[in-house]
BALOBA-1460 file (C-alpha; in Angstrom, 3 decimals):
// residues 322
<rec num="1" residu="x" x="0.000" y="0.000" z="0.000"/>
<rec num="2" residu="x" x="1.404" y="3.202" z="-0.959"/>
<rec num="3" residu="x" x="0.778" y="6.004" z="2.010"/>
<rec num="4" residu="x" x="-0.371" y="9.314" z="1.155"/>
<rec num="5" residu="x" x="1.287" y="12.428" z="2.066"/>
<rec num="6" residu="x" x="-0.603" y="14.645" z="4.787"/>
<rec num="7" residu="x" x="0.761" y="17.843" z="6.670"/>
<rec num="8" residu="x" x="1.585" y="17.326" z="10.478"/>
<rec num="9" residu="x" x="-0.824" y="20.692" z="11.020"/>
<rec num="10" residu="x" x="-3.731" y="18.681" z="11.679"/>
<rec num="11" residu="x" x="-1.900" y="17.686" z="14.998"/>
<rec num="12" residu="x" x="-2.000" y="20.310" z="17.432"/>
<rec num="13" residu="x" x="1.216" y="22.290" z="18.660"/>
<rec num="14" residu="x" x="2.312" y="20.659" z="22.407"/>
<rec num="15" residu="x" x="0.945" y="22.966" z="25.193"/>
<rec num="16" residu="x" x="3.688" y="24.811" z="27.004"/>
<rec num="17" residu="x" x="3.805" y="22.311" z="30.007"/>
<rec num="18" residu="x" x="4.169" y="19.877" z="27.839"/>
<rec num="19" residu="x" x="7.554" y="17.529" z="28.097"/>
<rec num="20" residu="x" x="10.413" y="18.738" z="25.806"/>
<rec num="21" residu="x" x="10.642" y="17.505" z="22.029"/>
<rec num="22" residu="x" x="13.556" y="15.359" z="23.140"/>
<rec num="23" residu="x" x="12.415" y="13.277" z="26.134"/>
<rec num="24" residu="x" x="9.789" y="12.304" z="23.273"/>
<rec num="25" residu="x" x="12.498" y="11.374" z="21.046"/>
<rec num="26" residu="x" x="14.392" y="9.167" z="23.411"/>
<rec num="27" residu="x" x="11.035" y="6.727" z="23.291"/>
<rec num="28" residu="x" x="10.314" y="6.595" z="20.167"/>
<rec num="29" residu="x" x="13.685" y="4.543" z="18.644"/>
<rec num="30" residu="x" x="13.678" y="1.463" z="21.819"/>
<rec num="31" residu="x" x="10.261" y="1.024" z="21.350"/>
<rec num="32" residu="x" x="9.950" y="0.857" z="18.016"/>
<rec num="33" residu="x" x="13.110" y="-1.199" z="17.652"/>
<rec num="34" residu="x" x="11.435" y="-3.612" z="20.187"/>
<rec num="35" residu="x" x="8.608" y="-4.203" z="18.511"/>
<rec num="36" residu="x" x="9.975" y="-4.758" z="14.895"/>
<rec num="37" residu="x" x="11.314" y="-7.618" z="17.206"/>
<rec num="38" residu="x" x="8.633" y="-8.367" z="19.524"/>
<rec num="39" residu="x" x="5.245" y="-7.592" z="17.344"/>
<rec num="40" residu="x" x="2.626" y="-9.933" z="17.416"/>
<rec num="41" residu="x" x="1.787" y="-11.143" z="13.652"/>
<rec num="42" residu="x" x="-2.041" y="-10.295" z="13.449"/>
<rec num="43" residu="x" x="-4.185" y="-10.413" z="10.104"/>
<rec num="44" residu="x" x="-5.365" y="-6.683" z="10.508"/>
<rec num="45" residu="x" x="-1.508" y="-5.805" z="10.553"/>
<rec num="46" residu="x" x="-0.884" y="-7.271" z="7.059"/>
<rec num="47" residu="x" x="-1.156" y="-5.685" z="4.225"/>
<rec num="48" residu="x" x="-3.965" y="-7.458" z="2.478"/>
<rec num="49" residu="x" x="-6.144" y="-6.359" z="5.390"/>
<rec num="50" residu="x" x="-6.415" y="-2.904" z="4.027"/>
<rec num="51" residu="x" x="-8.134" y="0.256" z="5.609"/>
<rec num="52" residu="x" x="-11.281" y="-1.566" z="6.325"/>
<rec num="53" residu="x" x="-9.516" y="-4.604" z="7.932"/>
<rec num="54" residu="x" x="-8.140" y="-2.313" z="10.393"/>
<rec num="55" residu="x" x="-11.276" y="-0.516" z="10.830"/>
<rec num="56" residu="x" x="-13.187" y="-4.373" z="11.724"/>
<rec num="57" residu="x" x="-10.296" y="-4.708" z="14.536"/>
<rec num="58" residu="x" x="-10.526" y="-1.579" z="15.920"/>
<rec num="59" residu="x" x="-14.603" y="-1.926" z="16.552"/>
<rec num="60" residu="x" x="-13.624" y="-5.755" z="17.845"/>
<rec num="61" residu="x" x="-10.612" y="-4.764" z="20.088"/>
<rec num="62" residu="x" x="-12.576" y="-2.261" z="21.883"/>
<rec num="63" residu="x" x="-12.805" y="-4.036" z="25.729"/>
<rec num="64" residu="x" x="-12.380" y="-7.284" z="24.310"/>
<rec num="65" residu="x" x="-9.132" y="-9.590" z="24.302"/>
<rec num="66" residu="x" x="-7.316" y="-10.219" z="20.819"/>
<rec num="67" residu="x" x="-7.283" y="-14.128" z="21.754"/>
<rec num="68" residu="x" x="-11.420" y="-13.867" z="21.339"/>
<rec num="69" residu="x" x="-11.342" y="-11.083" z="18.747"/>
<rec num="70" residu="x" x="-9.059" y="-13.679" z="16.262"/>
<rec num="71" residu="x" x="-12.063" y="-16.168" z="15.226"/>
<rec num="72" residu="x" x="-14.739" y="-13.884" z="14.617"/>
<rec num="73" residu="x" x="-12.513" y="-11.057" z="13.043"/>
<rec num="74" residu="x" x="-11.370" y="-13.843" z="10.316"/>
<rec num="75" residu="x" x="-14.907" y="-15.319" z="9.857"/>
<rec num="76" residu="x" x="-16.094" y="-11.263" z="9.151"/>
<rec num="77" residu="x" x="-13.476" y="-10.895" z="6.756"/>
<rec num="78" residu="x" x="-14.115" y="-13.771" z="5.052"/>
<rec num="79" residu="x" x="-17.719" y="-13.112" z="4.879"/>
<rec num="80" residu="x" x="-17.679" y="-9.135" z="4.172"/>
<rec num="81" residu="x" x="-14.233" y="-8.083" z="3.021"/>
<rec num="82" residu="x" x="-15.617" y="-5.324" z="1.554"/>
<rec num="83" residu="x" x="-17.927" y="-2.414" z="3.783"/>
<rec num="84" residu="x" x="-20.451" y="-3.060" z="0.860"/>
<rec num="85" residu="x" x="-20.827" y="-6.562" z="1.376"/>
<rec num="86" residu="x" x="-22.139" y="-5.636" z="4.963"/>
<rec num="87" residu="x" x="-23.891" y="-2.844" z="4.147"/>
<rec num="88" residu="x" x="-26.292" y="-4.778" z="1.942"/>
<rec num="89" residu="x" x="-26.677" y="-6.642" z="4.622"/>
<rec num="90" residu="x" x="-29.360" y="-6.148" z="7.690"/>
<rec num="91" residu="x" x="-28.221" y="-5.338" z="10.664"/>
<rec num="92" residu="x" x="-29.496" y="-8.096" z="12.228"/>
<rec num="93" residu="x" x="-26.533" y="-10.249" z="10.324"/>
<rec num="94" residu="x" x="-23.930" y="-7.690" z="11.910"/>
<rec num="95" residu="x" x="-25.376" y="-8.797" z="15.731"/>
<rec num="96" residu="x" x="-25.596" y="-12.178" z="14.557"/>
<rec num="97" residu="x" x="-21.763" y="-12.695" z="13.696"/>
<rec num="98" residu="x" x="-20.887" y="-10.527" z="16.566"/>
<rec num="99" residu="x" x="-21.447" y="-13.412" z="18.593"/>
<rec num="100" residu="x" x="-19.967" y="-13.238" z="21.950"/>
<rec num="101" residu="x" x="-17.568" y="-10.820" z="21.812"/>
<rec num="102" residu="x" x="-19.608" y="-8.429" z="24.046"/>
<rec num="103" residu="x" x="-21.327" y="-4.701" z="23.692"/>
<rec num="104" residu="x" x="-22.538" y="-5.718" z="20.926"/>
<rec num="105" residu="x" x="-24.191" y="-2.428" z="19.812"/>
<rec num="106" residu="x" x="-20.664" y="-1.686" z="17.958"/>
<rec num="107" residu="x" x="-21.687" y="-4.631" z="15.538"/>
<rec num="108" residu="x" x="-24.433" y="-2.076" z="14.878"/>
<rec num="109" residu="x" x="-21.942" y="0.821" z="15.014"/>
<rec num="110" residu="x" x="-19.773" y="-1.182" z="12.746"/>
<rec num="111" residu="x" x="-22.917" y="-1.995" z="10.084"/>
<rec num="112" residu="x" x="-24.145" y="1.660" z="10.489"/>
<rec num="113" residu="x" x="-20.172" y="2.914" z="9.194"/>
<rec num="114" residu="x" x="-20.226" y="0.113" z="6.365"/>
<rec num="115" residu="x" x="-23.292" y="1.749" z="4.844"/>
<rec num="116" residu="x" x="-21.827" y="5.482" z="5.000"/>
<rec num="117" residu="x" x="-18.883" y="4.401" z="3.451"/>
<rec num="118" residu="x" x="-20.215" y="2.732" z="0.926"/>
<rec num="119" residu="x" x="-23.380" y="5.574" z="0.068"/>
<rec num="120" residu="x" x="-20.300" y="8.622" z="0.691"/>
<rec num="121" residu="x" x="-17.234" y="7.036" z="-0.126"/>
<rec num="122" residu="x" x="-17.770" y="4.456" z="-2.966"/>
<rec num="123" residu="x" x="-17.042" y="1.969" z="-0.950"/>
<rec num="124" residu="x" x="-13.351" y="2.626" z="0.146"/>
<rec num="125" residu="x" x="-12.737" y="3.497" z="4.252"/>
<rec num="126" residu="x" x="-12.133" y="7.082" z="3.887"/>
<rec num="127" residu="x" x="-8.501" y="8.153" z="4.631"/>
<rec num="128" residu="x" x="-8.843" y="11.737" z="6.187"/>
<rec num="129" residu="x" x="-9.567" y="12.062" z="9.530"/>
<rec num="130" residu="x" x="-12.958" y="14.526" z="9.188"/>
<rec num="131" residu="x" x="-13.725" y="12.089" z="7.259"/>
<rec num="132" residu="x" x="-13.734" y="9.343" z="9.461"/>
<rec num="133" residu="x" x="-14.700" y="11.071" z="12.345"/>
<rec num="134" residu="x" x="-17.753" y="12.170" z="10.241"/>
<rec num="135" residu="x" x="-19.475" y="8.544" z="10.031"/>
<rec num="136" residu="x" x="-21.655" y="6.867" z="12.266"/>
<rec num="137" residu="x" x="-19.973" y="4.914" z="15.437"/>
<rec num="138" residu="x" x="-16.632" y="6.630" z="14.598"/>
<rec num="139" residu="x" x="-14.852" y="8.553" z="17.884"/>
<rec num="140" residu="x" x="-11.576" y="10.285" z="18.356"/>
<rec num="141" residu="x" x="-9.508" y="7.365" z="19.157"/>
<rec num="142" residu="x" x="-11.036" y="5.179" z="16.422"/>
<rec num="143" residu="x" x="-10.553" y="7.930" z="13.616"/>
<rec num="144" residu="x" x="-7.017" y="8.225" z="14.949"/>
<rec num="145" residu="x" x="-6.273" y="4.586" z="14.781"/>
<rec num="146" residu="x" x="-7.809" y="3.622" z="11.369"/>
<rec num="147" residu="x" x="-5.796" y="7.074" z="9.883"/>
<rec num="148" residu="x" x="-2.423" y="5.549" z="11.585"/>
<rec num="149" residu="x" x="-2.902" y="2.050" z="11.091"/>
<rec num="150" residu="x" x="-3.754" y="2.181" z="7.798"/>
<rec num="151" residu="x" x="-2.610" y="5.145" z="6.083"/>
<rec num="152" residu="x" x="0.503" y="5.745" z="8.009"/>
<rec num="153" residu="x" x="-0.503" y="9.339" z="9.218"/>
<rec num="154" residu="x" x="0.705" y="11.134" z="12.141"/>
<rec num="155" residu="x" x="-2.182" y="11.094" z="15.198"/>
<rec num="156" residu="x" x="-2.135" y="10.459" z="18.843"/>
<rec num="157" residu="x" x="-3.704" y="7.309" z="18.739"/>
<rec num="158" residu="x" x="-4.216" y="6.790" z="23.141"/>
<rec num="159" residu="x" x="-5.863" y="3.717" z="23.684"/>
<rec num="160" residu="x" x="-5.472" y="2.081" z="27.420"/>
<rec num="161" residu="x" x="-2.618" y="0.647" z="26.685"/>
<rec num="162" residu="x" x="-0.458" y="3.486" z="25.542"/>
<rec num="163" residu="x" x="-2.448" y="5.394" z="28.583"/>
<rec num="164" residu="x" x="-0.914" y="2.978" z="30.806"/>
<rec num="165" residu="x" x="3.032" y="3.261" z="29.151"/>
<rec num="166" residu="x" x="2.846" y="7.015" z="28.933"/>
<rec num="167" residu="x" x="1.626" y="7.078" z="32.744"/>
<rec num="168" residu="x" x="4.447" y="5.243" z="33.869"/>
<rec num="169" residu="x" x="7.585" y="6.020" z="31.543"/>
<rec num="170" residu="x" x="6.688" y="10.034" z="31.503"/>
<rec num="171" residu="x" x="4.407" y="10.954" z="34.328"/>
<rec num="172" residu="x" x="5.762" y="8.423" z="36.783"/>
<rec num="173" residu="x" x="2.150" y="7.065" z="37.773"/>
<rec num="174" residu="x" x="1.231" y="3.292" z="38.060"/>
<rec num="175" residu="x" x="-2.054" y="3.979" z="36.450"/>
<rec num="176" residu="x" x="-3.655" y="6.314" z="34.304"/>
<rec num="177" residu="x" x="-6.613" y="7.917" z="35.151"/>
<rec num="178" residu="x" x="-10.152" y="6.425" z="35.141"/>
<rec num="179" residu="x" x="-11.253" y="8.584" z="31.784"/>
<rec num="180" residu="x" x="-8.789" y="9.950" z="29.528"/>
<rec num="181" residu="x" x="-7.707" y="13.680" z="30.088"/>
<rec num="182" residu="x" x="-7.082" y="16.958" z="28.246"/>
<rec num="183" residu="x" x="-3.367" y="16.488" z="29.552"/>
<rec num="184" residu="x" x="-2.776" y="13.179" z="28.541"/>
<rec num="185" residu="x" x="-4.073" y="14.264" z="24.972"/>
<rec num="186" residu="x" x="-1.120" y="17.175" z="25.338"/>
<rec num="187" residu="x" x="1.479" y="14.928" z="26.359"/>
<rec num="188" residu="x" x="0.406" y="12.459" z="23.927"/>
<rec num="189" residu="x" x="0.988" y="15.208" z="21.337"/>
<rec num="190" residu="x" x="4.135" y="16.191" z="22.915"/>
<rec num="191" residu="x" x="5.614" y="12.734" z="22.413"/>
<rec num="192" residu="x" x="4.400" y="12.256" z="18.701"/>
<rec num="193" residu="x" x="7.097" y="11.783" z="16.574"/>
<rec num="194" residu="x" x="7.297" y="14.790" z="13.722"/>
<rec num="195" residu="x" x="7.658" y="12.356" z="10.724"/>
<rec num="196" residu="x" x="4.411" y="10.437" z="9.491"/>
<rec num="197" residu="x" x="5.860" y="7.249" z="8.981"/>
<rec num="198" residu="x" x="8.001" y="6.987" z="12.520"/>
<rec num="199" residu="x" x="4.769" y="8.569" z="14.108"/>
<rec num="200" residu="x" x="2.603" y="5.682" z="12.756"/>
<rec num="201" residu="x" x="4.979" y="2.805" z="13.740"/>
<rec num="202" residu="x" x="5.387" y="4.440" z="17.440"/>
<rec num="203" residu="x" x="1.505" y="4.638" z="17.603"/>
<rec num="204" residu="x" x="1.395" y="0.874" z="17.127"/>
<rec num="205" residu="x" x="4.846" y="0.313" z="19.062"/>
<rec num="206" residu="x" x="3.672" y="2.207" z="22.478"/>
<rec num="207" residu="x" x="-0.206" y="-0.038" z="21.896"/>
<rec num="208" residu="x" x="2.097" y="-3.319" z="21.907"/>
<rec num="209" residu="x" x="4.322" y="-2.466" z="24.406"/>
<rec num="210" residu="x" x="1.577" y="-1.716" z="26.786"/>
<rec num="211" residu="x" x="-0.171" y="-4.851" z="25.722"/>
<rec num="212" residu="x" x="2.441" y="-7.612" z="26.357"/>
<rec num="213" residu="x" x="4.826" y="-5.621" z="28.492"/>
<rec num="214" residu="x" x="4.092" y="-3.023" z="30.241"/>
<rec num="215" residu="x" x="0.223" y="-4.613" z="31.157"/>
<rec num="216" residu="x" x="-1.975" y="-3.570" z="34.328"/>
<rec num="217" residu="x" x="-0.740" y="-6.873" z="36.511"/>
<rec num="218" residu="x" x="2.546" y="-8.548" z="36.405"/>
<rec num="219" residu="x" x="4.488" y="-5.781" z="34.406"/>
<rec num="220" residu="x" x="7.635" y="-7.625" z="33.114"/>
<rec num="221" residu="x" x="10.281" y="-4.329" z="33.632"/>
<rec num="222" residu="x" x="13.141" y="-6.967" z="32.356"/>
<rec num="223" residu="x" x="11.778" y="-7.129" z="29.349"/>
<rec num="224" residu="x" x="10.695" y="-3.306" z="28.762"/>
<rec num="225" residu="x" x="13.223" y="-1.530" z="26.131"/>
<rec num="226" residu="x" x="12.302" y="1.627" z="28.553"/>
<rec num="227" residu="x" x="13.198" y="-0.102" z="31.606"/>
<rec num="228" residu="x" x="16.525" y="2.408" z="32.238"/>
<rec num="229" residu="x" x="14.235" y="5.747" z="31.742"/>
<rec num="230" residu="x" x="10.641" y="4.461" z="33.104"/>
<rec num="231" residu="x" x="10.047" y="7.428" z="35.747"/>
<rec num="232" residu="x" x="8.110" y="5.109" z="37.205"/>
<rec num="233" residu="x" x="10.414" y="2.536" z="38.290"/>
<rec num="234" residu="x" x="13.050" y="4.491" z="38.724"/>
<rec num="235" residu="x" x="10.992" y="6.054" z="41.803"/>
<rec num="236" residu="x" x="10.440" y="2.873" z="43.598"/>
<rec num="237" residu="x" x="6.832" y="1.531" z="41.457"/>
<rec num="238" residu="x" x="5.070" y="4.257" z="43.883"/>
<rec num="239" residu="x" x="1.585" y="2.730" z="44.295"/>
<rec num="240" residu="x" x="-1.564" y="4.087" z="42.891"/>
<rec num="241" residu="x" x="-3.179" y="7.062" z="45.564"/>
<rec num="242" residu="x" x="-5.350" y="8.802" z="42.839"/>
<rec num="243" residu="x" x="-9.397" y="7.383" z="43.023"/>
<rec num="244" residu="x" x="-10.041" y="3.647" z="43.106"/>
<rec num="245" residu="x" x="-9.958" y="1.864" z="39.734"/>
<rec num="246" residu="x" x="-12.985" y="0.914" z="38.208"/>
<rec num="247" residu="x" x="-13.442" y="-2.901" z="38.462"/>
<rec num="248" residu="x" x="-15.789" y="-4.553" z="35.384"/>
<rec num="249" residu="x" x="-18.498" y="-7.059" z="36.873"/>
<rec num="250" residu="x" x="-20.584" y="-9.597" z="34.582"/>
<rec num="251" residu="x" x="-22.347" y="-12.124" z="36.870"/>
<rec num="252" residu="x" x="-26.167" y="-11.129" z="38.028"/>
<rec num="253" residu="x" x="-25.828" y="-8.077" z="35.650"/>
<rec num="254" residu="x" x="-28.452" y="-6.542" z="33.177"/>
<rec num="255" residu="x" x="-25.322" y="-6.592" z="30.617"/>
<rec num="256" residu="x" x="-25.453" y="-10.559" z="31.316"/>
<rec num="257" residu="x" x="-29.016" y="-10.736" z="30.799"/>
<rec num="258" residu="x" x="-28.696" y="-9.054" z="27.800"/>
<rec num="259" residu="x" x="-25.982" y="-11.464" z="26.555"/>
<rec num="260" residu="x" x="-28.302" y="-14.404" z="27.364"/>
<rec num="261" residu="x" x="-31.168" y="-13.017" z="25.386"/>
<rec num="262" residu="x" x="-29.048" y="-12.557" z="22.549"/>
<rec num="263" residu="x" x="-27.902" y="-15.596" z="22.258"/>
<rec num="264" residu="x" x="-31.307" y="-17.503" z="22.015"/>
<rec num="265" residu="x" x="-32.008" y="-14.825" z="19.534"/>
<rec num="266" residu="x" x="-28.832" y="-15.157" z="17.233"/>
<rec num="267" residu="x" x="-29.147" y="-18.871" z="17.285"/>
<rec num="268" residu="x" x="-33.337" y="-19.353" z="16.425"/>
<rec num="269" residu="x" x="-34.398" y="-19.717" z="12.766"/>
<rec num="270" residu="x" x="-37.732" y="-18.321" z="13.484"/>
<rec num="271" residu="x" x="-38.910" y="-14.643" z="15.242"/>
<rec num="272" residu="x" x="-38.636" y="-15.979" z="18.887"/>
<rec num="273" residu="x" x="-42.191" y="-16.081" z="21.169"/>
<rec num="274" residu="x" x="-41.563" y="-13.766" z="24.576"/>
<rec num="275" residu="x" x="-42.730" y="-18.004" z="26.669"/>
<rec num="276" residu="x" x="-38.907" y="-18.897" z="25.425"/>
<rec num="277" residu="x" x="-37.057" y="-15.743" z="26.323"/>
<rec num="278" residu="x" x="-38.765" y="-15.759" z="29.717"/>
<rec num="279" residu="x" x="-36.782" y="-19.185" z="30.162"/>
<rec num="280" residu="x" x="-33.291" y="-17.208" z="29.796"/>
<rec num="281" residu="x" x="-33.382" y="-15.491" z="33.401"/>
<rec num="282" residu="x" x="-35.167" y="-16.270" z="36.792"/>
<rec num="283" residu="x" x="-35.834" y="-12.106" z="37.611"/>
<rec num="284" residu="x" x="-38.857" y="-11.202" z="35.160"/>
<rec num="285" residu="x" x="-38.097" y="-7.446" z="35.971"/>
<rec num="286" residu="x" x="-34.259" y="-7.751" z="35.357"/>
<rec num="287" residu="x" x="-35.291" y="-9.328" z="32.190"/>
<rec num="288" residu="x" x="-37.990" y="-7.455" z="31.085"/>
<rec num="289" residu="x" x="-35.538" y="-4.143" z="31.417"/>
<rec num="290" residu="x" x="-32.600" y="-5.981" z="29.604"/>
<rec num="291" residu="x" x="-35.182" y="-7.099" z="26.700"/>
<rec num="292" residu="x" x="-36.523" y="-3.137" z="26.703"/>
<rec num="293" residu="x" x="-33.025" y="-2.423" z="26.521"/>
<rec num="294" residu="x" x="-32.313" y="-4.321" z="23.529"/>
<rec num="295" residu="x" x="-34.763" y="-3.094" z="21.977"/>
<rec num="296" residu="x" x="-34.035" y="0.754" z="22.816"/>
<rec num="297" residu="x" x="-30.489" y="-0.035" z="21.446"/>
<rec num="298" residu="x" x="-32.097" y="-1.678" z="17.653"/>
<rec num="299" residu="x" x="-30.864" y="-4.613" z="18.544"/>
<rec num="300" residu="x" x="-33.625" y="-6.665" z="19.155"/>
<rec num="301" residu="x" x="-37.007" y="-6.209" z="16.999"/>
<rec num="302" residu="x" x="-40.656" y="-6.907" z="18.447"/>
<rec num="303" residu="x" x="-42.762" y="-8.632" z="16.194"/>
<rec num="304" residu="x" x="-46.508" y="-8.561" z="17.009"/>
<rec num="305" residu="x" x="-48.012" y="-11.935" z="19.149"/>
<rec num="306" residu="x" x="-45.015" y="-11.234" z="21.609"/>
<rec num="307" residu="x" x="-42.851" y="-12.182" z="19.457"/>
<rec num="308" residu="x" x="-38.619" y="-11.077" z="18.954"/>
<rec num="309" residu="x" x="-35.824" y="-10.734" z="16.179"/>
<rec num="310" residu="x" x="-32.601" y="-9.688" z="15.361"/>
<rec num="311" residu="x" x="-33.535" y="-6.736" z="13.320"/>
<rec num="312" residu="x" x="-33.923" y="-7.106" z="9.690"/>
<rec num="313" residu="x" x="-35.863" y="-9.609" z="7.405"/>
<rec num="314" residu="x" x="-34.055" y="-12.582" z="7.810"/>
<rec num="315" residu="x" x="-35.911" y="-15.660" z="9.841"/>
<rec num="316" residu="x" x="-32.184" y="-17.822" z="9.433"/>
<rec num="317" residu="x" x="-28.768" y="-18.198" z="10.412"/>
<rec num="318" residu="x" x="-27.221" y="-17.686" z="6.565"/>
<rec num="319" residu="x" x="-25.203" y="-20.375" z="6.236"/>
<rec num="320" residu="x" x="-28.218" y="-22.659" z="7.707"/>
<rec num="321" residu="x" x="-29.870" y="-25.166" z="4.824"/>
<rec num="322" residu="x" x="-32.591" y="-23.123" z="3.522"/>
């Protein structure tokens, strides 16, 4: 793939506070240098998996492990490796091959951005960031990461991960803060490298490093190329004093419910009567609100006689007999 040529302006200047030029530059050449060595080879990192490859893994990856990601990333691509091949789809199909990878309203998010790309863009993922900021489901980070990822511009691209590695290398804090802030976007910035193509690889360098490396629980320092300069660890690992990290619970939740009803719903060939989703949970008002939910969100559609689908106008799995 041959990388177009964009101007740095569209990344803003580093406040005054923000570290100087060169403490940024002493990251970027160990990190990257690890993970030529270190990088894990994914299909959305190849080249055949093209701007809208990397676009399906970034709506995947989002709070969800690459180890469950792999499977139903492949078995999308294979199915729609084009956005218009999903976007002639319902978007029932989208929630159906989302499977169990979780939230799935991003499979809707995901469907909704294959159809603007295909009606706006002629079908190609859109390469300017306005541009992909502009459709449906797309935030800052997202924009950012397709624009890096796959056309090799020059964004802070701050997922958790690089959160996390920033934190500790630069600010000298175990963790980052609960919800991303205005000054880790300006020290972000302040790290960026100025050239496109070293700001790209250092995007997806500092993402890796935080992923296999530098991680939330057992950090492995010995094997971090940042291990002499870490701020962190060279002031003694100082716990975490800033507010409580938010811990993610599943069991007895509505967000479990709502898996549960999904499931009988992704797997039935016919519009499913409310007698067999009232089998899925014990608490009718837990699962009447998770149902209502579904529904709220477009991912479930009420039929009349009490009666629920994935939304669209197929009544099968697609690669059922017919």
């Amino acid at each position: 793939m041959t990388l177009p040529t964009h101007s740095a302006a569209s990344v803003p200047s580093p406040s005054p506070s923000a570290p100087p030029a060169r403490e940024g530059a002493s990251l970027h050449g160990p990190v990257i240098a690890w993970y030529e060595a270190n990088a894990r080879d994914l299909p959305w990192r190849r080249p055949e998996a093209g701007a809208w490859g990397v676009m399906v893994s970034e709506f995947m990856l989002q709070q969800t492990p690459v180890a469950r990601v792999l499977p139903v990333y492949e078995e999308w691509m294979r199915r729609w490796p084009r956005p218009a091949d999903l976007a002639k789809e319902p978007s029932g199909e989208a929630v159906r091959a989302w499977g169990r990878l979780g939230y799935p309203r991003r499979a809707l998010r995901l469907h909704g951005a294959a159809v603007a790309i295909t009606e706006r863009h002629g079908g190609d993922v859109p390469e300017h960031h306005a541009q992909l900021l502009a459709l449906p489901g797309i935030g800052e980070y997202t924009a950012a990461a397709v624009a890096s990822f796959a056309y090799g511009q020059r964004h802070a691209v701050l997922d958790t991960n690089v959160r996390r590695v920033l934190a500790r290398a630069v600010s000298g804090e175990q963790f980052p803060p609960n919800a991303t802030t205005a000054a880790e976007r300006r020290l972000a910035r302040s790290v960026l490298p100025e050239d496109e193509d070293t700001a790209a690889r250092w995007a997806a360098a500092s993402m890796e490093l935080g992923a296999l490396v530098c991680t939330a629980k057992g950090e492995r320092c010995e094997s971090c190329p940042l291990s002499d300069r870490c701020a962190w660890r060279l002031a003694g690992k100082p716990e975490h004093t800033g507010p409580p990290r938010r811990a993610q619970t599943y069991a007895g939740t509505d967000r479990q419910v709502r898996g549960k009803l999904l499931a009988v719903l992704r797997e039935a060939l016919e519009p499913v009567p409310q007698v067999t989703l009232d089998r899925v949970w014990h608490d009718p008002v837990q699962r009447a609100r998770a149902l209502d939910g579904l529904v709220a969100d477009g991912l479930v559609e009420p039929l009349e006689n009490g009666r629920y689908r994935l939304p669209g106008h197929r009544s099968f799995p697609p690669h059922q007999p017919r």
